[in-house]
Each structure stands twice: as structure tokens, then as C-alpha cells.
RODO-2510 file (C-alpha; in nm, 4 decimals, decimal comma):
residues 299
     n   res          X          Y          Z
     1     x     1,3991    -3,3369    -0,9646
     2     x     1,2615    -3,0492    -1,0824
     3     x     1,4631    -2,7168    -1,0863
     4     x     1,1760    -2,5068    -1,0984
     5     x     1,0029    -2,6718    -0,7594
     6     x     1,3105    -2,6768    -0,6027
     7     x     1,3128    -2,2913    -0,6710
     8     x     0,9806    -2,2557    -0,5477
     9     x     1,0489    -2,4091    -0,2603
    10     x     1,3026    -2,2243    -0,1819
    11     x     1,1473    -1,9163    -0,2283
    12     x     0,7900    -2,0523    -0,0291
    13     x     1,0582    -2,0741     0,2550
    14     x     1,2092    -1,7876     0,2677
    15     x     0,9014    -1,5680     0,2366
    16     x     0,7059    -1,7335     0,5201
    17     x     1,0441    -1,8266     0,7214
    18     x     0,9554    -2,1969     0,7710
    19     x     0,9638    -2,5003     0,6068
    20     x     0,5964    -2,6154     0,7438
    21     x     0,4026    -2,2985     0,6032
    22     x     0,5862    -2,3370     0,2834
    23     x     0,5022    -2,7595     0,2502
    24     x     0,1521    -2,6481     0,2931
    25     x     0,1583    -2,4067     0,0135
    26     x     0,3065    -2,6666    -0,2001
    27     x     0,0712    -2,9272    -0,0953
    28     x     0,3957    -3,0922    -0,0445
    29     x     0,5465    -3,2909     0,2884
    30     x     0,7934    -3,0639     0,4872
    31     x     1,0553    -3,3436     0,4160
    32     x     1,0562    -3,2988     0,0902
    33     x     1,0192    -2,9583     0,0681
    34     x     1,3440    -2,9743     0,2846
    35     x     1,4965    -3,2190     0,0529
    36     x     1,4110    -2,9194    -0,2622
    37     x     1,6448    -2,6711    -0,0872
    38     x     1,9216    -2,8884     0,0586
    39     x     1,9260    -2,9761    -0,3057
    40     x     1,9362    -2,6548    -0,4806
    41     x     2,2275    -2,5489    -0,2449
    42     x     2,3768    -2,8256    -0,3335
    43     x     2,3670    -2,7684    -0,7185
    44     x     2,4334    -2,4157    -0,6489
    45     x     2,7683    -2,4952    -0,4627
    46     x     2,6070    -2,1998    -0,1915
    47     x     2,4534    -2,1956     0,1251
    48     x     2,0956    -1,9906     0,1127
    49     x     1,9153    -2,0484     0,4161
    50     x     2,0673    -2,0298     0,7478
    51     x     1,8586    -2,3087     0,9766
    52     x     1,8298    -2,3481     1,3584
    53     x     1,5167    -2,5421     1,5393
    54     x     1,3137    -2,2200     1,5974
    55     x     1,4158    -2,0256     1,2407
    56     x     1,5172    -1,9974     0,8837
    57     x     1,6800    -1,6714     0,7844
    58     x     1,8385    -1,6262     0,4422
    59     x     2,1978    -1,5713     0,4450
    60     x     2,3648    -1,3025     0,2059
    61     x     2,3438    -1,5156    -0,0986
    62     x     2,0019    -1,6121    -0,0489
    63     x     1,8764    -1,2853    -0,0678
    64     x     2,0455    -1,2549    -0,3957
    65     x     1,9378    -1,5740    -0,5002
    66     x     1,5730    -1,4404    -0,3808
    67     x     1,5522    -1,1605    -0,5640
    68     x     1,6730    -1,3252    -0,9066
    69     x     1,4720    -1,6171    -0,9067
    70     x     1,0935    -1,4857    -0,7954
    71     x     1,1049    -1,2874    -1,1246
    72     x     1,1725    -1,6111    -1,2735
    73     x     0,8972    -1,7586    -1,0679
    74     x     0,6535    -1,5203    -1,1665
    75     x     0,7113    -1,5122    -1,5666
    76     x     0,6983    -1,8631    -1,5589
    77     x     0,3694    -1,8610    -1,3977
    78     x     0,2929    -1,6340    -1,6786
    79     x     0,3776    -1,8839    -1,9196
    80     x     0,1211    -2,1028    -1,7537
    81     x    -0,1318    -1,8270    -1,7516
    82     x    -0,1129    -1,7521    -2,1203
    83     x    -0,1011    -2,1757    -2,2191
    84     x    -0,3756    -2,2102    -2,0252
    85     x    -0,5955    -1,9173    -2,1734
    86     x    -0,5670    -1,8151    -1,7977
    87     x    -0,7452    -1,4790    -1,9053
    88     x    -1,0648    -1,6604    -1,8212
    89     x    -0,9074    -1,7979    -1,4939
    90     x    -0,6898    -1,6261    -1,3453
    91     x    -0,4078    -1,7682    -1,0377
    92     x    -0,1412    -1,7475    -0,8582
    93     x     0,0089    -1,4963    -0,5466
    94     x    -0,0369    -1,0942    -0,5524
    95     x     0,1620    -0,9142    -0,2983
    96     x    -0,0021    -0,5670    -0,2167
    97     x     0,0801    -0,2927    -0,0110
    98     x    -0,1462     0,0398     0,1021
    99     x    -0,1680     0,2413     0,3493
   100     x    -0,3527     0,1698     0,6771
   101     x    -0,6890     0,3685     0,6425
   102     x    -0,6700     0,3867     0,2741
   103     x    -0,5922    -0,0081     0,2319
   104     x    -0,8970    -0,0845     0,4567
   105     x    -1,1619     0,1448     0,3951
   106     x    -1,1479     0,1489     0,0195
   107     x    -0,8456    -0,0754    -0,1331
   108     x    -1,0241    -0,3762     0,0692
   109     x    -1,3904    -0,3695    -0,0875
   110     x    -1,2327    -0,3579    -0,4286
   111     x    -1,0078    -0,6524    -0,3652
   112     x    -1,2869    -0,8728    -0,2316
   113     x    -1,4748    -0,8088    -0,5515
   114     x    -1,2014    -0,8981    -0,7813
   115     x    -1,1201    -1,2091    -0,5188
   116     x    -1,4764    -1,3199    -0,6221
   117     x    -1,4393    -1,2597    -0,9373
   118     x    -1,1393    -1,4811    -0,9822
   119     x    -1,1455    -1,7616    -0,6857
   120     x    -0,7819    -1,8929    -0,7989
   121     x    -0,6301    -1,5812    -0,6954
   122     x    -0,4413    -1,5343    -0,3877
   123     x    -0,4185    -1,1910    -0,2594
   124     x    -0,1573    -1,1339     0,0276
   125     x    -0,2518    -0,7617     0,1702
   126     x     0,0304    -0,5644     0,3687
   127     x    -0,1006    -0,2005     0,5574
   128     x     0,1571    -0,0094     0,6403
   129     x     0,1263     0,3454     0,6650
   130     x     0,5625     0,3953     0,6437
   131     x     0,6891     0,3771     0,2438
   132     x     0,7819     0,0344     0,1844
   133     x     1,0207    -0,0940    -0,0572
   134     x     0,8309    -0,2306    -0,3684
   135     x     1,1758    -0,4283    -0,4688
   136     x     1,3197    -0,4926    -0,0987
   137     x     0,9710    -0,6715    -0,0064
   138     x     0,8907    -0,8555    -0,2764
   139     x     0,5535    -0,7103    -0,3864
   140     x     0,3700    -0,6928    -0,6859
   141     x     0,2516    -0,3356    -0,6711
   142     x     0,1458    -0,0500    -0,4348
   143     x    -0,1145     0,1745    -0,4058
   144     x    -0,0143     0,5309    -0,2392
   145     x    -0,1315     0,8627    -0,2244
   146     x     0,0882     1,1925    -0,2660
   147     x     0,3705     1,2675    -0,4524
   148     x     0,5469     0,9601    -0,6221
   149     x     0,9366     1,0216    -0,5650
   150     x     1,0718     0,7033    -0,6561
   151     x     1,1549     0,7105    -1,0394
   152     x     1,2363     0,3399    -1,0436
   153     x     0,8384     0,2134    -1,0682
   154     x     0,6043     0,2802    -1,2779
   155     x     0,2722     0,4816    -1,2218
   156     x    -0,0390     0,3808    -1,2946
   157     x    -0,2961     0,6098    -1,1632
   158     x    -0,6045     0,5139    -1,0010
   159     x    -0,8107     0,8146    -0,9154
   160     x    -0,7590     1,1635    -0,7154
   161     x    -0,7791     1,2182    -0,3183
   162     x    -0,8440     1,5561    -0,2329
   163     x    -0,7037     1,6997     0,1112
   164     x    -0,9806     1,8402     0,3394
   165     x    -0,8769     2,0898     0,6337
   166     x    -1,1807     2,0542     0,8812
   167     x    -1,2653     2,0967     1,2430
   168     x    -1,5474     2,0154     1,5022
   169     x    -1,8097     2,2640     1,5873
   170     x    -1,6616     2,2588     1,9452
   171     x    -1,3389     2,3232     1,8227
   172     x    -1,4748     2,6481     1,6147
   173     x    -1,7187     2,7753     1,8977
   174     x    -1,4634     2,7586     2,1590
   175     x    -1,1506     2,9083     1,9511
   176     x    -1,3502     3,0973     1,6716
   177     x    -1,3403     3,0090     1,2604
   178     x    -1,0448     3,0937     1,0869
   179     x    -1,1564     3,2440     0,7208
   180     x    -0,8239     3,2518     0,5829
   181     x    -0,5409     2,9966     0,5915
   182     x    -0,2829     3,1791     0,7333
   183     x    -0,5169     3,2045     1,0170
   184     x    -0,3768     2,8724     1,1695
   185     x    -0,0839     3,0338     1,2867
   186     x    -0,3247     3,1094     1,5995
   187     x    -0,4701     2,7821     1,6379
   188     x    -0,3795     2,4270     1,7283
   189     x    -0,3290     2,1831     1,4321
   190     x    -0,2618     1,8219     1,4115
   191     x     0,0255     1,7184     1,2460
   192     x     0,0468     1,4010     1,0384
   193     x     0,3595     1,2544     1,1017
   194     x     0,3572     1,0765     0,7054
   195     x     0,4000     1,4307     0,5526
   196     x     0,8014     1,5115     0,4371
   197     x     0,6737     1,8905     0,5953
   198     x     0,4262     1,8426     0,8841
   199     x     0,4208     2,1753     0,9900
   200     x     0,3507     2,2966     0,6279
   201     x    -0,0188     2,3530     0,4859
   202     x    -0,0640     2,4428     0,1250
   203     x    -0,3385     2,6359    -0,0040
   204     x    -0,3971     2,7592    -0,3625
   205     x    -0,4484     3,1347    -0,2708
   206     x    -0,5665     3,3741    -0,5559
   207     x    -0,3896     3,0984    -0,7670
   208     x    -0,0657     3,0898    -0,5796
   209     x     0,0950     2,7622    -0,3736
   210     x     0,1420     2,9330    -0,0424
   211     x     0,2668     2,7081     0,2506
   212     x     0,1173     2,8029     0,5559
   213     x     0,3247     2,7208     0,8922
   214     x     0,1254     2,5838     1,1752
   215     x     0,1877     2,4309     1,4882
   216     x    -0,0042     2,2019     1,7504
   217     x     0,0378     1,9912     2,0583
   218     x    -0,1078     1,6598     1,8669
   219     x     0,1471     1,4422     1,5781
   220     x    -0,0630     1,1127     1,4474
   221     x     0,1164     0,9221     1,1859
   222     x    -0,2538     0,7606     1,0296
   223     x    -0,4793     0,9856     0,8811
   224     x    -0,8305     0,8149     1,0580
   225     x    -0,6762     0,8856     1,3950
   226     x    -0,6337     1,3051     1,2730
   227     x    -0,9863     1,2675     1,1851
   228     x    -1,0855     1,0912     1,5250
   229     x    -0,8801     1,4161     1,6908
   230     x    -1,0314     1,6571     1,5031
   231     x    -1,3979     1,5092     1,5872
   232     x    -1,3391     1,4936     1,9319
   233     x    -1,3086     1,8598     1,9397
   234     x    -0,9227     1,9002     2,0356
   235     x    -0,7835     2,0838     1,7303
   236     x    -0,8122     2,1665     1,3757
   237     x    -0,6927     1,8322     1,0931
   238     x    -0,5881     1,8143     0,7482
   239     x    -0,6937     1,4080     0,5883
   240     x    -0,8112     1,2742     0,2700
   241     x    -1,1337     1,3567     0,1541
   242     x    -1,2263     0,9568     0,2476
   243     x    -1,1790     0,9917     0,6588
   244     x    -1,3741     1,2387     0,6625
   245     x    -1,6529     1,2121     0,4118
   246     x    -1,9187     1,0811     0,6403
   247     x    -1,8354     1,3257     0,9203
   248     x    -1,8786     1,6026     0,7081
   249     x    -2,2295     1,4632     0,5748
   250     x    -2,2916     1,4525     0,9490
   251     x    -2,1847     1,7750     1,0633
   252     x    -1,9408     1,6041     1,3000
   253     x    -1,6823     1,7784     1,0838
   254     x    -1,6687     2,1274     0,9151
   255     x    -1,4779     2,1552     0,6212
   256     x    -1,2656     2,4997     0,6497
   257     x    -1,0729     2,6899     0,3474
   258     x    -1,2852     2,4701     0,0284
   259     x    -1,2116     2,7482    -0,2242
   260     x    -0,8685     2,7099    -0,1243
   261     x    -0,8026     2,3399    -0,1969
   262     x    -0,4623     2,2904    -0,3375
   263     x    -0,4776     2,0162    -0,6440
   264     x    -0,5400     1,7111    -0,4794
   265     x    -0,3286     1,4388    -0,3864
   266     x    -0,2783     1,1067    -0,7222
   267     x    -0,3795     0,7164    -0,6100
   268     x    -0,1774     0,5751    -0,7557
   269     x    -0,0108     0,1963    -0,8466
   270     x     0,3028     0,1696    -0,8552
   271     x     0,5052    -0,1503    -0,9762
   272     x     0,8708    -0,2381    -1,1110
   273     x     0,9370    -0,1551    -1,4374
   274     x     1,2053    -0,4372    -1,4406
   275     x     0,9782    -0,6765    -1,3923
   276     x     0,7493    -0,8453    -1,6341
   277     x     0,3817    -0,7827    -1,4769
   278     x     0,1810    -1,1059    -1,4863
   279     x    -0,1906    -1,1340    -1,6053
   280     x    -0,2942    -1,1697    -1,2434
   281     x    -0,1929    -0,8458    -1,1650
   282     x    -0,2446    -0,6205    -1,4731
   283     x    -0,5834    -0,7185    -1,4452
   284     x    -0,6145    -0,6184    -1,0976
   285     x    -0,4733    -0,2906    -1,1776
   286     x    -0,7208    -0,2534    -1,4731
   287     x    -1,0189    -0,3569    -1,1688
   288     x    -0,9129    -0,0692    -0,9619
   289     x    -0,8670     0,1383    -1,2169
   290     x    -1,2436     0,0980    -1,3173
   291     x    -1,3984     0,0639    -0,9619
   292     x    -1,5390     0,3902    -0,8038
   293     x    -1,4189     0,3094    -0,4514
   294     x    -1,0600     0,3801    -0,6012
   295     x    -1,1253     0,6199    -0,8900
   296     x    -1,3521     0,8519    -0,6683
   297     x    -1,1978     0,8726    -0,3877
   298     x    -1,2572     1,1757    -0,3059
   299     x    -1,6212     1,1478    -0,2544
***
């Protein structure tokens, strides 16, 4: 039997956390997908899965096992790839993560473009607007905006996202227009709960960082919903240029403080540099990287 599908099936298992979902990605029988694991751990000498009638789990040295082999898994897909001249077709699994609004309003139009470009490609899309593990997870890459802390991926960036402070003609008519930034110490701001310093605004102010304090009765941990706030009249927001774009066109929004933008904010994809990146996904990175949706998103 092979070693190779009996890793695969293995890991098909664990990542979907049942044997049926992982038979139908193999096109195999869930017997014999069973029979692929019960005989790795047997060659192994270890137990990896830990099976009752409603779920799988991986025990301790599965999740070692895990994270071992799908590296495996993936450069030997990438052996297949290059045999195959898969440049001209490309296949196979790519695990993404992006945040919420981000993921959906831009990342989303891009993928479905390269998806049609290349119909072998399987793209498995995670929104989360907390900062997933790259490595814990399993994924491929990630696309996210802001500062990039974690030294252990690399960077690829995409494009620039500048931060727009803005507020609804109700707001300003009922508690006046601030015309400097340290202003908002007198008026109610929304506080986005994904920020390391919520109750921090920077502004670049005769061409110094000053961080403004500022205060409010509203926390929203997704940058669409600030927006949504700040349209609705209830207090002054701080999102990415792209939650707001249209509502500024439409005078839903005002922008406040433009000639005090700080340098905006990197989009950016990040993968692990221990990893050997597979066609698949380099050329996905090269598609975003080339696609104004990501590269101008900003506008």
C-alpha cells in the first residue's frame, strides 16, 4: 500500500475531522480510507487519531505527525506540478486566511478570477478578523493589513491601505467639525477592538507621529461595522480607505484630518519561510500582486 496515500489520508482526516469528508476527497470508500490510517499507525508503532462514533480528534502525536508530513504532502505535490509542466495547469488545495471585510470585499473578487483561471485549483477561504496562526492552522499564506510582528513568515506585499478618520454629516452638525486631531478628545470615537492601542489615533502633524487619545461609548472588532456606526450618525470612525470609499463618493461619510494621514497601513502575504511554497500558490501570490482590487486598495 502506498505510504504516501496512507499519509494523505491521514492528513484528509484530520483536517476535516471525519473519515466520510476525507473518502470523498480521495474519491476513495470510507473503509479504505479507514484501512490507510489504521495502517500507518500501525507502521508507525503510534496512535494518531483518537476515534469515537460522533468524532476524530488527533491525539498528541498526531499533531506532530500533522505538522511533519503536510509539508511532505505539499512538496510532493510539487513534484507532480513541475513533471507535469503543471505551470500551464495548475492543482491542488490553498489554505487562505483574511480578514472579514477585507477577505470579502476585495480578497474574494481576486480569488474567483484566478479560480477561473485555473479550474484544478481548490481554494479553501478562512475570514477571521483575530490573528491566526499561519503554522498552528495549516495554511498556505495570509493576507493582513498593519504592522507585520511575526518575524517567522515571510512578507510579500500586495498593495497599501490607507486609514480614513470620517464622520456623518449628522454627526458633524449636531457636535460641530473638529479641524485638528487632538480635537477628538471632545468627541465620541469608535474604537476598533483589532488595534494593539484602541484608544490611540496617529496623525502625521507638521511631520511628527503624534498619538492622539480618544475615547467613546462604541468598541467594534470589524472595520465595516465602524463604518456602518459612523454612517448612522452615532460617532466619529477610523477604517480602511475600502469601507468607506463609496460612502465618501456619496457624501454619507466625510473624511476629517486628510492632510494629516499617517503612512498608510502594508497588504500584505505572509507565508512560512520553512516551507517550500508550491506553484499553486506562488502564482496566486504573483495574481494578487498584479490585480488592482489588492494593489489599490486604497481607492
Amino acid at each position: 500500500m502506498d505510504k504516501i496515500d496512507r499519509m494523505r489520508a491521514f492528513a484528509l482526516v484530520a483536517k476535516n475531522a471525519s473519515f466520510t469528508l476525507a473518502a470523498q476527497r480521495m474519491g476513495r470508500s470510507s473503509r479504505l480510507v479507514s484501512k490507510y490510517v489504521a495502517d500507518l499507525e500501525e507502521a508507525l508503532g503510534v496512535q494518531l487519531l483518537n476515534r469515537t462514533t460522533r468524532s476524530v480528534s488527533l491525539t498528541d502525536a498526531g499533531a506532530t505527525y500533522l505538522a511533519m508530513c503536510e509539508p511532505l504532502l505539499d512538496g510532493f505535490d510539487e513534484l507532480e506540478e513541475t513533471v507535469r509542466n503543471a505551470q500551464k495547469s495548475l492543482r491542488g488545495v490553498i489554505r487562505i486566511s483574511a480578514p472579514t471585510g477585507f477577505g470579502s470585499v476585495r480578497l474574494a473578487p481576486s480569488l474567483a478570477a484566478f479560480a477561473t483561471q485555473h479550474p484544478e485549483v481548490e481554494i479553501d477561504l478562512n475570514l477571521s478578523d483575530r490573528r491566526v496562526s499561519i503554522i498552528d492552522e495549516g495554511l498556505d499564506l495570509a493576507i493582513r493589513i498593519g504592522p507585520m510582528r511575526d518575524s517567522s513568515l515571510k512578507v510579500r506585499q500586495l498593495g497599501q491601505m490607507p486609514l480614513i478618520v470620517c464622520a456623518s454629516p449628522a454627526y458633524l452638525d449636531r457636535a460641530g467639525t473638529p479641524t485638528d486631531p487632538r480635537a477628538l478628545a471632545t468627541h465620541d470615537c469608535i474604537l476598533d477592538g483589532n488595534m494593539s492601542e484602541p484608544g490611540l489615533w496617529r496623525f502625521d502633524i507638521k511631520g511628527e507621529d503624534v498619538a492622539v487619545p480618544v475615547s467613546g461609548r462604541l468598541r467594534a472588532n470589524a472595520p465595516a461595522a465602524s463604518a456602518r456606526l459612523a454612517m448612522d450618525g452615532v460617532a466619529i470612525a477610523r477604517c480602511p480607505a475600502y469601507t468607506v470609499a463609496e460612502a465618501l463618493r456619496s457624501g454619507a461619510l466625510i473624511e476629517l484630518f486628510s492632510t494629516y494621514r499617517v503612512a498608510p497601513y502594508v497588504v500584505a502575504a505572509l507565508f512560512p519561510q520553512n516551507r517550500r511554497m508550491t506553484t499553486r500558490v506562488r502564482h496566486l501570490i504573483d495574481h494578487l500582486a498584479n490585480d488592482d482590487l489588492i494593489t489599490n486598495a486604497g481607492a
